[in-house]
C-alpha positions in Angstrom: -141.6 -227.0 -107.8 -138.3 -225.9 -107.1 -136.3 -228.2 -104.3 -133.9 -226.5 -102.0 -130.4 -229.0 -102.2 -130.0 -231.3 -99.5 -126.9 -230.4 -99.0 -124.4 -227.3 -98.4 -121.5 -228.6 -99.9 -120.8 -229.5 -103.6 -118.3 -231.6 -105.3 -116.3 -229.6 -107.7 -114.7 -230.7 -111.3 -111.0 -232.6 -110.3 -109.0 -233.2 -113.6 -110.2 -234.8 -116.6 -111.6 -238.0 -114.8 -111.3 -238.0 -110.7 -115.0 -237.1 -110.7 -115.7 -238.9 -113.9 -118.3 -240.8 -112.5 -119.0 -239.0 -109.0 -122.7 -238.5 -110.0 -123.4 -242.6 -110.1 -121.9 -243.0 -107.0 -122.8 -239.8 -104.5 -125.8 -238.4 -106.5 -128.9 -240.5 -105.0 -127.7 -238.7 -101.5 -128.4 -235.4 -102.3 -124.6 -234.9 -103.0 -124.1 -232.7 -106.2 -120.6 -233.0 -108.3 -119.4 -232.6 -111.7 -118.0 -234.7 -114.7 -115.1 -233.0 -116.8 -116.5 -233.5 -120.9 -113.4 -232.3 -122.9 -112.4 -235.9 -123.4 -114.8 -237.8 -125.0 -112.9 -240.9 -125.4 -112.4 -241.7 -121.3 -116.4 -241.0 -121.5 -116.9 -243.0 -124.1 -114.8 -246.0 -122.3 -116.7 -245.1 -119.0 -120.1 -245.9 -120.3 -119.5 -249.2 -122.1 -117.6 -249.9 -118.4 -121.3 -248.6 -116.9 -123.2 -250.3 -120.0 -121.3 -253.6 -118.9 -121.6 -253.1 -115.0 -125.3 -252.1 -114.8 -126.8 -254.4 -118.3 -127.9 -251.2 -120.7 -128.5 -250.8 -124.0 -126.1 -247.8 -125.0 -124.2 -248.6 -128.3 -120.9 -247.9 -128.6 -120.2 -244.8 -131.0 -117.0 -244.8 -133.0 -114.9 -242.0 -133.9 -115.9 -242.5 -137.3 -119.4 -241.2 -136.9 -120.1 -237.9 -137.8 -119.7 -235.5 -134.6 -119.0 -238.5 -132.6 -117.5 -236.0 -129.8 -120.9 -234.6 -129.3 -123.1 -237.4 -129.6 -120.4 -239.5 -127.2 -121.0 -236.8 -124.5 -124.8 -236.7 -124.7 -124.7 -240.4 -124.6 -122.7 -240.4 -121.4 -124.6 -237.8 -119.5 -127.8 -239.6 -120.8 -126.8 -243.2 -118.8 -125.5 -241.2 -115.7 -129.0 -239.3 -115.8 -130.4 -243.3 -116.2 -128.0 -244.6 -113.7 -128.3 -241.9 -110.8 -132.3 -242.2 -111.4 -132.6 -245.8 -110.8 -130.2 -245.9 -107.8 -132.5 -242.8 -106.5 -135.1 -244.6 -107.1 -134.1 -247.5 -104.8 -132.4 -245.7 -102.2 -136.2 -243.9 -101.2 -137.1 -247.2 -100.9 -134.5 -248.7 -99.0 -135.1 -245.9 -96.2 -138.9 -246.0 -96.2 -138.6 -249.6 -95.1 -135.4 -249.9 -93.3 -134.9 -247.6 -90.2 -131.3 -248.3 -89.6 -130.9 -247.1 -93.1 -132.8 -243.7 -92.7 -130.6 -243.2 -89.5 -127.9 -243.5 -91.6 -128.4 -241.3 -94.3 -129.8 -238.5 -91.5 -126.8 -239.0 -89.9 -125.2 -237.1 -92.8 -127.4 -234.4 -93.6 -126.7 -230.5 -92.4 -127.3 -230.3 -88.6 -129.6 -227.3 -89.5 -131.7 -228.9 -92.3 -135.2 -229.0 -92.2 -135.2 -232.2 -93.8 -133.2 -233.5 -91.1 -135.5 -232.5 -88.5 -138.6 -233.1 -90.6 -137.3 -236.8 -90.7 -136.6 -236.8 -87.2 -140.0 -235.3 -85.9 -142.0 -238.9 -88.5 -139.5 -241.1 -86.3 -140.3 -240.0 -83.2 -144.1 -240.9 -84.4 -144.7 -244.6 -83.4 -147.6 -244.9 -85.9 -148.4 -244.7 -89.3 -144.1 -244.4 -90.0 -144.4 -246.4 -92.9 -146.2 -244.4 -95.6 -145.6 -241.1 -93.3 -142.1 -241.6 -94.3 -142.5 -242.2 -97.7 -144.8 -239.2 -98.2 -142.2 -237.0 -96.8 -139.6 -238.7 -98.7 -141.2 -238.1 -102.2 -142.0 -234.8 -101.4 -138.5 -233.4 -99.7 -136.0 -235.7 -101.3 -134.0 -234.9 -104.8 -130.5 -236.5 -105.7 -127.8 -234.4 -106.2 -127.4 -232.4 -109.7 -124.9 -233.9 -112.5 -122.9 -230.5 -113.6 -120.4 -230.9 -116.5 -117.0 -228.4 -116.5 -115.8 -226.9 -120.0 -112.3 -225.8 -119.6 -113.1 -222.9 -121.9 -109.5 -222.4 -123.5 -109.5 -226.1 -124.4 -111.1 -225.0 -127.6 -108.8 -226.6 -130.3 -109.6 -226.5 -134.2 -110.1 -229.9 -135.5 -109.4 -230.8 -138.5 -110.1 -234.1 -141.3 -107.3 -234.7 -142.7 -105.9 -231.0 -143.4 -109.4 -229.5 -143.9 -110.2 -227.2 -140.9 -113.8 -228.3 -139.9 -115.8 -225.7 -139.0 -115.7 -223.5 -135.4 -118.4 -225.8 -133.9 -116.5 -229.0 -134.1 -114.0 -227.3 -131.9 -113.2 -229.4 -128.7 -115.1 -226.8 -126.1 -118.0 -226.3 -128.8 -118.2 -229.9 -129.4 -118.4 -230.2 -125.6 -120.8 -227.8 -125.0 -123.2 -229.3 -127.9 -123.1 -232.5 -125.8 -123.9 -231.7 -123.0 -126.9 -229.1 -124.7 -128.5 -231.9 -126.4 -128.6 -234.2 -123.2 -131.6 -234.5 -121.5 -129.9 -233.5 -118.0 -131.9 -230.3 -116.0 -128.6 -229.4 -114.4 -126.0 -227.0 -114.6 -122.9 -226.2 -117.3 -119.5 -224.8 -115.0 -117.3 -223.1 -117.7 -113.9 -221.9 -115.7 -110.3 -220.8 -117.3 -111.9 -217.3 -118.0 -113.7 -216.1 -121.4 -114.1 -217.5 -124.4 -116.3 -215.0 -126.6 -116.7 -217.3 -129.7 -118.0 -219.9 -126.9 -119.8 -218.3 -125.0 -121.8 -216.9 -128.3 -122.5 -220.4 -129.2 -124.9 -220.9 -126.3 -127.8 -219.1 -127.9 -128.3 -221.9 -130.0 -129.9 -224.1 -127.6 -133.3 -223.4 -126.2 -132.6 -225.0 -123.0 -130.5 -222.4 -121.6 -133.4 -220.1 -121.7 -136.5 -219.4 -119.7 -139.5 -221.5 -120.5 -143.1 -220.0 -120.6 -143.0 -220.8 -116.1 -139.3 -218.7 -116.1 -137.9 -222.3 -115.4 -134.4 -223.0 -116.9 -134.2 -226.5 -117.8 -130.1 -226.4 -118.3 -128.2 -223.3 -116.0 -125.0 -221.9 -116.4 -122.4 -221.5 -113.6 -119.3 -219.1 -114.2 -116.1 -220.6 -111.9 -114.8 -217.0 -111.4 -111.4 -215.4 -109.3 -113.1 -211.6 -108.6 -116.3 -209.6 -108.6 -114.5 -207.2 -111.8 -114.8 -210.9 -113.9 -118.0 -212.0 -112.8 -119.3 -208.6 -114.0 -118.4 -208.2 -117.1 -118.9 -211.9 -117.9 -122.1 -211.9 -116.4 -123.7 -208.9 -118.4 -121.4 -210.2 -121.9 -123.7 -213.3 -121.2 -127.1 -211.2 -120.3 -126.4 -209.0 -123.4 -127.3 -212.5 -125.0 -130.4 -213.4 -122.9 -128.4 -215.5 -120.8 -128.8 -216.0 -116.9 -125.6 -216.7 -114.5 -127.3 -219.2 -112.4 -124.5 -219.2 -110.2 -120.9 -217.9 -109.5 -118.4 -220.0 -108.0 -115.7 -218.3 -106.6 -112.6 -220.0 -106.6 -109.0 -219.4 -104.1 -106.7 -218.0 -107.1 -103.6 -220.3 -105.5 -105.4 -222.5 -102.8 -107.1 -225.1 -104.9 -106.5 -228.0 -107.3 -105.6 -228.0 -110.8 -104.6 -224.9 -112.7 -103.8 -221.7 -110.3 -104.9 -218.3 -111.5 -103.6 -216.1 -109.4 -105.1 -212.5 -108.7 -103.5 -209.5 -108.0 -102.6 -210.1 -104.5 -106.7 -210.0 -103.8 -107.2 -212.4 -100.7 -110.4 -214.8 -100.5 -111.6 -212.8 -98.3 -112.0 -209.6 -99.5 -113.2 -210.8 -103.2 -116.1 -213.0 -101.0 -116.6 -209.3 -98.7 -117.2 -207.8 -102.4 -119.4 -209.8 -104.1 -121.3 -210.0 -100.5 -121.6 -206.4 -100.5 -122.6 -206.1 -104.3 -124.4 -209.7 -105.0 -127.0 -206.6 -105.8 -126.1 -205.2 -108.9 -124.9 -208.5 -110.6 -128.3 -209.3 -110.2 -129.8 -206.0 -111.5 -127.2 -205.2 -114.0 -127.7 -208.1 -115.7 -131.7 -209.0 -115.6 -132.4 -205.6 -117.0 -129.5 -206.8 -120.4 -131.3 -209.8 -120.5 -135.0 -208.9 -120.6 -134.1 -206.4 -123.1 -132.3 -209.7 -125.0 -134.9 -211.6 -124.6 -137.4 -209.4 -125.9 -135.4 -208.9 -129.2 -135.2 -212.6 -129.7 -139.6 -213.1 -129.4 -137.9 -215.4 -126.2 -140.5 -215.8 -122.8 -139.1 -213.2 -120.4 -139.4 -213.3 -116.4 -140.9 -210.4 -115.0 -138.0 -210.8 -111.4 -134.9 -211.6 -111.6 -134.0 -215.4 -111.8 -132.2 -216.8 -108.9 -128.3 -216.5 -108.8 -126.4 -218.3 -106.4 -122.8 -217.5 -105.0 -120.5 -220.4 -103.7 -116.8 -220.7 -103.1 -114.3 -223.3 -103.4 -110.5 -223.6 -102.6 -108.7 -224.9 -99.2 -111.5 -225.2 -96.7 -111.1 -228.0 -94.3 -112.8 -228.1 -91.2 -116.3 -227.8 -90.4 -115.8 -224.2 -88.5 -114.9 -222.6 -91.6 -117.0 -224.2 -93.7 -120.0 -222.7 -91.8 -117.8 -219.3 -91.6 -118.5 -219.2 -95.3 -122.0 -220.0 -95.2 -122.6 -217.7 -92.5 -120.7 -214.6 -93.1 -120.3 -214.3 -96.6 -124.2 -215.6 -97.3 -122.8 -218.3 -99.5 -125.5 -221.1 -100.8 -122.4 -223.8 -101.1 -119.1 -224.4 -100.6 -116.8 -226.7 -102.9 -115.2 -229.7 -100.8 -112.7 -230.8 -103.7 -109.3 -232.1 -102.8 -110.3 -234.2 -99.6 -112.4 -236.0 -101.7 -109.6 -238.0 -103.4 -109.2 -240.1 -100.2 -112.8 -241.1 -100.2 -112.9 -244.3 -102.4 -116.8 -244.1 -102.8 -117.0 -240.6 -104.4 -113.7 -240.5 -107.0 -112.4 -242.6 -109.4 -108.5 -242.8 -108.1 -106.1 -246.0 -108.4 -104.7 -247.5 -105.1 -101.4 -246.4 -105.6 -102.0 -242.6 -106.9 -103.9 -242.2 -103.2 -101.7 -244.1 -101.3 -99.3 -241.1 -102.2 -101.5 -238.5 -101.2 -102.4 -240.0 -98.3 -98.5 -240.6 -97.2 -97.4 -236.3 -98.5 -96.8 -234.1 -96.8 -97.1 -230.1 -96.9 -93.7 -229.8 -98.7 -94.7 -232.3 -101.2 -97.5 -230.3 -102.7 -96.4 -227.6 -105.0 -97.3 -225.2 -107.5 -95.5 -226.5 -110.9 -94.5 -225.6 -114.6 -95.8 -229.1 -115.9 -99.2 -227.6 -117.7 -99.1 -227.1 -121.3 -100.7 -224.4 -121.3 -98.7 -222.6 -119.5 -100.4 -222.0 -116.6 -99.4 -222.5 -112.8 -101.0 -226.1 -111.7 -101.0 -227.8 -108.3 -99.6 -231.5 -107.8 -97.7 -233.4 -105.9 -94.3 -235.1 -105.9 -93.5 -238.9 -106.5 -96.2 -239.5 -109.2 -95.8 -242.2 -111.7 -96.3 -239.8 -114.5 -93.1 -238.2 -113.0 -91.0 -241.0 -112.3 -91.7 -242.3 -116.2 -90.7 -239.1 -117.3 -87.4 -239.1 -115.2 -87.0 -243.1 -116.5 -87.2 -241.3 -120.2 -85.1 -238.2 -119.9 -82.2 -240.7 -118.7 -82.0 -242.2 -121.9 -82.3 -239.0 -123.4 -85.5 -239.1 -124.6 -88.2 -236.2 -124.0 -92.0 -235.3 -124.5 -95.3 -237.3 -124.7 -96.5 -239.1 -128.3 -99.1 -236.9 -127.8 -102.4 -239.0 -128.2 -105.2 -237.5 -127.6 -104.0 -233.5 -128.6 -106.5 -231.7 -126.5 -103.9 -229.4 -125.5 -102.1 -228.7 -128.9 -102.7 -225.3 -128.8 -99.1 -224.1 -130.0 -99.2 -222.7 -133.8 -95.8 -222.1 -133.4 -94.7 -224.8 -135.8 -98.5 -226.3 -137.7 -101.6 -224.6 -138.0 -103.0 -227.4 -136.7 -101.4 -226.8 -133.6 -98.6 -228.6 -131.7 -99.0 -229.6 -127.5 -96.0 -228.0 -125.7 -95.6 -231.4 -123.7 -95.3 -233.6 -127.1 -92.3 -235.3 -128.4 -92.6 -233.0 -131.6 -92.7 -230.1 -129.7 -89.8 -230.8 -127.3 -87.7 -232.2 -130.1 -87.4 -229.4 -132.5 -87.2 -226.7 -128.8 -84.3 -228.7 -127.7 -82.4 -228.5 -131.2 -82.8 -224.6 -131.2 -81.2 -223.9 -128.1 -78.4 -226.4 -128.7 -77.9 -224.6 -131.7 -77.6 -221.7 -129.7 -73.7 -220.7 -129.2 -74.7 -217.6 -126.6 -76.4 -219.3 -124.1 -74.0 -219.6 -120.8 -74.5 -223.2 -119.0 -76.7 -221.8 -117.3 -79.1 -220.4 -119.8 -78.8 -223.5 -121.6 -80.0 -225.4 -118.2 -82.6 -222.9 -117.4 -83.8 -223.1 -120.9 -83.7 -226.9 -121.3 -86.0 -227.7 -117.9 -88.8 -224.7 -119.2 -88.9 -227.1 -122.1 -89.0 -230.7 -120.8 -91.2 -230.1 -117.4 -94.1 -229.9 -119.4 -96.0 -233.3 -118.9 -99.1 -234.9 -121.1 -102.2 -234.1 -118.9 -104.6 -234.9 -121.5 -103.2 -238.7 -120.7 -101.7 -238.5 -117.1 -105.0 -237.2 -115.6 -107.4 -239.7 -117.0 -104.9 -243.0 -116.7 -106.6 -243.1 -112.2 -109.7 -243.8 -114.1 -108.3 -246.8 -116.1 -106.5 -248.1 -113.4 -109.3 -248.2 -110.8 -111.3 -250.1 -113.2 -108.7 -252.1 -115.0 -109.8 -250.5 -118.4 -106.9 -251.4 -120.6 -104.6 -248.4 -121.2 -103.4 -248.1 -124.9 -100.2 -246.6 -126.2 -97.0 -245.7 -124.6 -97.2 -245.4 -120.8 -98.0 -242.3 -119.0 -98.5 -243.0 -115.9 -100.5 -240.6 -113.2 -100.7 -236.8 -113.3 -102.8 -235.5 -109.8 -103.5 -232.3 -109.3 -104.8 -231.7 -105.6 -104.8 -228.4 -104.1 -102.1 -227.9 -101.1 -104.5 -228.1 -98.3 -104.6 -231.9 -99.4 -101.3 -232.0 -97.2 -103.6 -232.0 -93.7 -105.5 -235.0 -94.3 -103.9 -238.2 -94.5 -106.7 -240.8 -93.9 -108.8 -243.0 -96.4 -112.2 -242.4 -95.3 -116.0 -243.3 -96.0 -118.3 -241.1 -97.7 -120.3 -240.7 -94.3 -117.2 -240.0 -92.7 -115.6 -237.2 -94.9 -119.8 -235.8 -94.7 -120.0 -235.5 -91.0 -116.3 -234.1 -90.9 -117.7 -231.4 -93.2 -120.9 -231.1 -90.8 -119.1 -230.9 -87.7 -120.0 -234.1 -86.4 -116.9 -235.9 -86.6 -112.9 -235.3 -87.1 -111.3 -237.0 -90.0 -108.1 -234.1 -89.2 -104.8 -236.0 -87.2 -103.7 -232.9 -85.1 -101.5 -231.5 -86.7 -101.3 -227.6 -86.8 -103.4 -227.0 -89.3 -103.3 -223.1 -90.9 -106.8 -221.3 -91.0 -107.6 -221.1 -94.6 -107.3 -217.8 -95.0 -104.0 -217.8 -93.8 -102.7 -220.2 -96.0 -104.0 -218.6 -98.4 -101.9 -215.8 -97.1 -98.9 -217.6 -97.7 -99.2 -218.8 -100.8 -100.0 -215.4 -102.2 -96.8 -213.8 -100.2 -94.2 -216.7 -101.5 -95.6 -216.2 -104.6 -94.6 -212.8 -104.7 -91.9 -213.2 -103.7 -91.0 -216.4 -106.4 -92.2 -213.8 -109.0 -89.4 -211.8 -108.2 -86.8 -213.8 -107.7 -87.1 -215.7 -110.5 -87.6 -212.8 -113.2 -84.3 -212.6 -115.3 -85.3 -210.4 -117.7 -84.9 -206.5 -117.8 -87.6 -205.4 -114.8 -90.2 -203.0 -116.9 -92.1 -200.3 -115.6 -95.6 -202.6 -115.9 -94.1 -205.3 -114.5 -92.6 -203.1 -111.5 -96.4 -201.7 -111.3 -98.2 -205.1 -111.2 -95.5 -206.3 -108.2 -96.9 -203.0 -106.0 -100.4 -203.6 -107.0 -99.9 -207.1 -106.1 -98.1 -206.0 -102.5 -100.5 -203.4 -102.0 -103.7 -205.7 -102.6 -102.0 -208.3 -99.8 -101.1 -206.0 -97.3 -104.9 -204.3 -97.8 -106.3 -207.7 -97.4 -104.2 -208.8 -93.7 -105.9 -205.3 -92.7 -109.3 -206.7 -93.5 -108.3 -210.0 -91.9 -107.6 -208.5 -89.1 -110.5 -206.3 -88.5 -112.5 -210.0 -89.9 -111.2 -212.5 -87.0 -111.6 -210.0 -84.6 -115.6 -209.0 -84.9 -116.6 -212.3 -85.5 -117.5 -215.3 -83.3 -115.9 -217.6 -85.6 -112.2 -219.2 -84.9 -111.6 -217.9 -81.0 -109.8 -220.9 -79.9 -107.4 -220.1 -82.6 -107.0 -216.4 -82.5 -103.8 -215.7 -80.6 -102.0 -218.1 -83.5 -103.9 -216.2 -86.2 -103.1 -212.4 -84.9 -99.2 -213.8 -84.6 -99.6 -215.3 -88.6 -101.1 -212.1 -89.9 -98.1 -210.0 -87.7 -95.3 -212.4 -89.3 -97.0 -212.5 -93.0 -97.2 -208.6 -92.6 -93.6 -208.6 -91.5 -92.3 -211.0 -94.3 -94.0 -209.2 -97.3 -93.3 -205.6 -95.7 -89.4 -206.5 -96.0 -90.3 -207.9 -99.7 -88.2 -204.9 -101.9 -89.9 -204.5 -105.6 -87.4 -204.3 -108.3 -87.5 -200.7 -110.2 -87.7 -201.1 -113.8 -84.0 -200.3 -115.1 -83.7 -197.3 -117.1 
């Protein structure tokens, strides 16, 4: 029997260990989240923590064991899946017999759930509550689903000594073997695009494919940026016999971590397409994967499996959360960000949220620190930063590089170099003082490229350490945070029933203070964005690069049409419409006067 979630919200993936252990501490409410598993080492460290805490029997596995990475995963998720059972467990029973309780935990479902009403209809029974209750309570209840997130470009060789071990002891393979041979039923997010030589690997494991009932013991979610992706990732997959259980849609600049940002396509047109076309995802790829399945003597499902679509990135108020829901038919929507000031549901150290509580909106900012080279959100004033800034003033630069998740350079090894390491920096630095040509400038622009790279694979676990006084080893790192910007509006430490009813509309965790829609803040990232990408482009201006800046223009001003036409049909955001219709005017205005470079000839 299939449960519908309690819930229409979901916890997504924050760094490598923010939502480290979010399952053992929201998942007995219905609340689904999900663990990073690239680093097995802060995993490894969390379950003896757990092991410790809770009195299990897990053994510790050294990295001297054959395919420890692996086996450490599948060890983690195994005690979670313990963990969240038992606390499930004893959570039914704490609200069969204690009223106050139950009133409590309805207080947080979805004002439309027919659990919630169900519930309420047994209470307002006077007899028989007891085992009423507890009927209805084994029956509806389920606690939320532990999903894991493979950063799918943190794929790294490893190697024994100099020996290259083979492709499936890479770090994403290894990862995905982990979680394969746990004995979670839940769901696999892979997000930073596609990985061919990963995603091939999945056939080897039975569970991601239909049993004898069409039942799919572990799913596969695709974190996606536009319906053109999702397609031909989808049917790549389908061509293998594999089912997208879900696609999350993600804001390209108006979330946490890494920013991929489209081609001036707007939230709201990509969620309008995949609306209008959830169709043919579903058609194109269940007629690839019967055929698949068929080749491969596999049980095939005679209709289509189910395939959910959420979305993620910058929501904050309950109005546009059930926007989504409502107008774009979404099944979930990701509350990430917000999440960091609720003690009960991340792993964050005092001082780390003390700063996010205290920024503001011009202290959230898309940076150059990622290593790989991507866009990614933080914040200003974190200890990782003010370490680094200690460092540089005695001259010295780059991380010792611990853990090497992220030495993906083959500029200078085979073996692969991270961007952000001492070794790296060192021998970068040497070249361009060496370099006679370079004006002061150059030499200046050059030298802060090279040095504003910072060690994530460290700074975004240390939160985890801290909380739980886990001792740190090696030199220190300090905090790396990567919230998205719409972190800026909420500046309160609040309870995990608090920061549920804000989402539900029945209470305000927001001070007032003017808050953007999240479209339109959207809006503006995407328009300074453009116009950063301009400014800051030094090198001859080609032809492709003069195309990609209209296409991008083009795709923004297309999408303040649709916005338009959007606020005004529907019966959503009226108090706020005069302010919105004057955004979308100025926006217009602003990107309008934006003047693409030709390409010189």
């Amino acid at each position: 029997m299939t449960h519908k979630p309690l819930h229409n919200f979901h916890i997504p993936v924050m760094g490598l260990a923010y939502t480290i252990d979010s399952p053992i501490r929201v998942a007995q409410y219905g609340i689904s989240s999900v663990i990073s598993i690239i680093d097995d080492e802060i995993l490894e460290k969390m379950k003896n923590f757990y092991n410790k805490k809770f009195s299990l029997d897990y053994l510790g596995i050294s990295t001297k064991t054959e395919d420890y990475r692996a086996k450490r995963i599948t060890a983690y998720l195994d005690m979670v899946d313990d963990i969240v059972n038992e606390k499930f467990e004893a959570f039914k029973q704490e609200i069969t017999k204690n009223k106050e309780a139950l009133k409590n935990f309805m207080a947080i479902l979805p004002n439309s759930s027919h659990l919630k009403s169900g519930l309420q209809n047994l209470v307002n029974q006077k007899d028989s509550l007891g085992s009423n209750i507890k009927n209805f309570i084994e029956t509806n209840l389920k606690p939320g689903s532990i999903d894991v997130n493979i950063m799918t470009k943190v794929d790294k060789d490893n190697y024994i000594k100099d020996e290259q071990l083979p492709v499936i002891f890479n770090d994403a393979h290894a990862s995905l073997r982990g979680f394969a041979q746990s004995k979670l039923s839940s769901s696999m997010v892979l997000s930073a695009g596609m990985n061919p030589r990963l995603y091939s690997y999945i056939e080897e494991f039975d569970d991601f494919f239909p049993d004898q009932n069409g039942i799919l013991k572990k799913k596969i979610i695709l974190k996606v940026s536009d319906f053109r992706s999702a397609m031909i990732q989808g049917n790549f997959l389908a061509k293998k016999g594999l089912w997208i259980s879900e696609y999350r849609i993600e804001s390209g600049l108006n979330c946490g971590g890494h920013a991929f940002a489209t081609e001036g396509m707007l939230l709201g047109p990509i969620m309008e397409e995949f609306k209008q076309k959830k169709n043919d995802l579903i058609q194109s790829a269940h007629a690839l994967m019967i055929t698949a399945l068929e080749q491969k003597g596999k049980h095939t499902v005679a209709k289509p499996l189910e395939m959910k679509i959420t979305v993620q990135g910058g929501v904050g108020t309950s109005e546009e959360h059930e926007f989504l829901l409502e107008n774009y038919n979404v099944d979930s929507v990701g509350w990430g960000s917000p999440f960091l000031l609720v003690p009960e549901a991340t792993s964050v150290d005092t001082e780390t949220r003390n700063l996010l509580l205290k920024s503001g909106e011009k202290d959230f900012y898309l940076s150059n620190i990622s290593p790989l080279g991507v866009p990614f959100n933080t914040v200003r004033g974190t200890s990782n930063e003010l370490l680094k800034k200690q460092k540089e003033a005695a001259g010295k630069y780059g991380s010792s590089c611990p853990k090497k998740l992220l030495a993906l350079s083959k500029e200078f090894s085979p073996q692969g170099t991270c961007t952000a390491s001492k070794k790296y920096q060192d021998i970068k630095l040497k070249e361009i003082q060496s370099d006679s040509e370079l004006t002061a400038e150059e030499f200046s622009k050059r030298k802060t490229e090279i040095t504003d790279k910072a060690c994530l694979c460290v700074g975004l676990v240390n939160a985890a350490y801290m909380e739980q006084d886990l001792k740190i080893k090696g030199e220190k790192q300090g905090v790396v945070i990567c919230p998205g910007p719409n972190l800026a509006f909420f500046d309160k430490e609040v309870s995990l029933s608090e920061m549920v009813k804000h989402i539900y509309g029945n209470a305000n965790i927001l001070s007032d203070n003017q808050r953007p829609n999240m479209f339109i803040n959207e809006l503006k990232m995407y328009v300074d964005y453009l116009k950063k990408e301009i400014s800051s482009s030094s090198a001859q201006i080609t032809n492709s690069q003069t195309k990609k800046w209209n296409t991008f223009k083009k795709n923004v001003l297309e999408g303040i049409e649709y916005y338009h036409h959007m606020f005004h049909t529907s019966t959503f955001f009226k108090s706020g419409l005069k302010t919105i219709e004057l955004q979308l005017q100025e926006h217009k205005l602003i990107l309008t006067a934006i003047e693409i470079p030709q390409a010189e000839k």
